[in-house]
Steps between C-alpha positions, in 0.01 A plus 500: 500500500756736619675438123201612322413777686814651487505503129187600511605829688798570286293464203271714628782760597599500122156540377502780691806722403356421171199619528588822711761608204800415743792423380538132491844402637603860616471625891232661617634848631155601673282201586277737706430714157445194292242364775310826549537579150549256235247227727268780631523313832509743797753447786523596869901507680434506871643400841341124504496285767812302594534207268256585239665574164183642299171397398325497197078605573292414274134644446354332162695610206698740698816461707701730750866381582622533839881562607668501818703819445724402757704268331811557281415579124631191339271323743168740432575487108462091555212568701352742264575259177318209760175679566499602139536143412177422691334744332594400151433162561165538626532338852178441714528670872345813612843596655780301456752577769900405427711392754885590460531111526240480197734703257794322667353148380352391775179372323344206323174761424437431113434889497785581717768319262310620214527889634887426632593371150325798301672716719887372433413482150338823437798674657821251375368327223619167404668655174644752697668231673624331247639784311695600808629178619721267261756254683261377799786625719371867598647650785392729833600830272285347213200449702520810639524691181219325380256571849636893431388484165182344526411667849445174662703318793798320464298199683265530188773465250604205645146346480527539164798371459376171643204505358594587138812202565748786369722407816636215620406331855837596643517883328149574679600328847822758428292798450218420785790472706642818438176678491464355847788656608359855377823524238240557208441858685880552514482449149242731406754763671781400319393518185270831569186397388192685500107285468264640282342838480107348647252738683511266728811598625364865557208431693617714820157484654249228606271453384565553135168452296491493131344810332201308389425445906454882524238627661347153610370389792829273542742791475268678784489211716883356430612914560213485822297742397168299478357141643570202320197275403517172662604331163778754512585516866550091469742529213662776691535263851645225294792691348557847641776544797 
């Protein structure tokens, strides 16, 4: 199951850059501009409670994607490319609410792997991948160029490394090793890299609410200005701080 859902995500994550005019095999400098823009899918950055990642609510056709703000950006830009990949898919659930050990792997949910594999395809596709790595023998300076590039973590390059079987066994133990160790953040000093330019990264206030929120009865209640509804005020217990 877990084999056929996860190419089922990935395709899905393809079908998608396609279909939003995104460059197939390229990075994706400003995820939060192609969601809000190029999807249409509104998206709220706030302080979420401790282990939640994001959520993805769903009201018939439409969708709002949650993301816990607090995080590092290579982590929200996952999180972001997740809940999208619920969306996209179609996934049943009122409000799905992600973990941090959902996104990390920790799941045998059909959806969950589905949403996990859009997301590390959507943002390092597969040809992307294979483009960048030749000899099966990357190493730690490699992977980080490649996280820097993409705007993803070196832990997710190294997924897809061992996923895509473009390293060998004893390469990734190498690299999880070192990554372990924190030398793939040494690394990124060294060689004076910079992530991508995402509006993510300049969110300095929570709650950041897309524009299409403005002037809803979310933005008053998220910024405390009005009463929730109890629909609302349920959503809000489950994943605010």
């Amino acid at each position: 199951m877990s084999s056929l859902d996860h190419n089922r995500g990935a395709k899905r994550a393809r079908e998608a850059r396609r279909a939003l005019g995104l460059d197939p095999v390229g990075p994706l400098p400003c995820l939060l501009s192609a969601v809000e823009q190029a999807a249409g899918l509104p998206v709220v950055v706030a302080r979420l409670a401790a282990g939640v990642a994001g959520a993805c609510h769903r009201d018939g056709d439409r969708a709002l994607l949650w993301v816990n703000g607090l995080e590092f950006l290579p982590r929200r830009r996952f999180t972001l490319a997740h809940e999208l990949g619920h969306a996209w898919c179609r996934h049943d659930g009122t409000l799905a609410v992600d973990t941090m050990a959902t996104l990390n792997g920790g799941t045998t949910s059909p959806h969950e792997i589905q949403a996990n594999a859009f997301a590390a395809e959507f943002l390092l596709p597969r040809a992307a991948m294979e483009e960048l790595v030749v000899d099966g023998e990357p190493g730690l300076d490699e992977v980080v160029v490649i996280a820097a590039g993409f705007g993803v973590s070196a832990l997710v390059v190294l997924y897809r490394l061992k996923q895509l079987g473009l390293a060998g066994a004893r390469r990734i133990e190498a690299l999880q090793a070192e990554i372990a160790e924190g030398l793939h953040t040494d690394a990124f000093a060294r060689l004076r890299l910079t992530g991508p330019a995402d509006r993510l990264a300049a969110i300095a206030t929570l709650p950041y609410l897309s524009p299409a929120l403005a002037g809803t009865h979310l933005e008053a209640a998220l910024r405390g200005e009005a009463a929730a509804d109890d629909a609302l005020a349920g959503a809000m217990a489950r994943l605010l701080a």
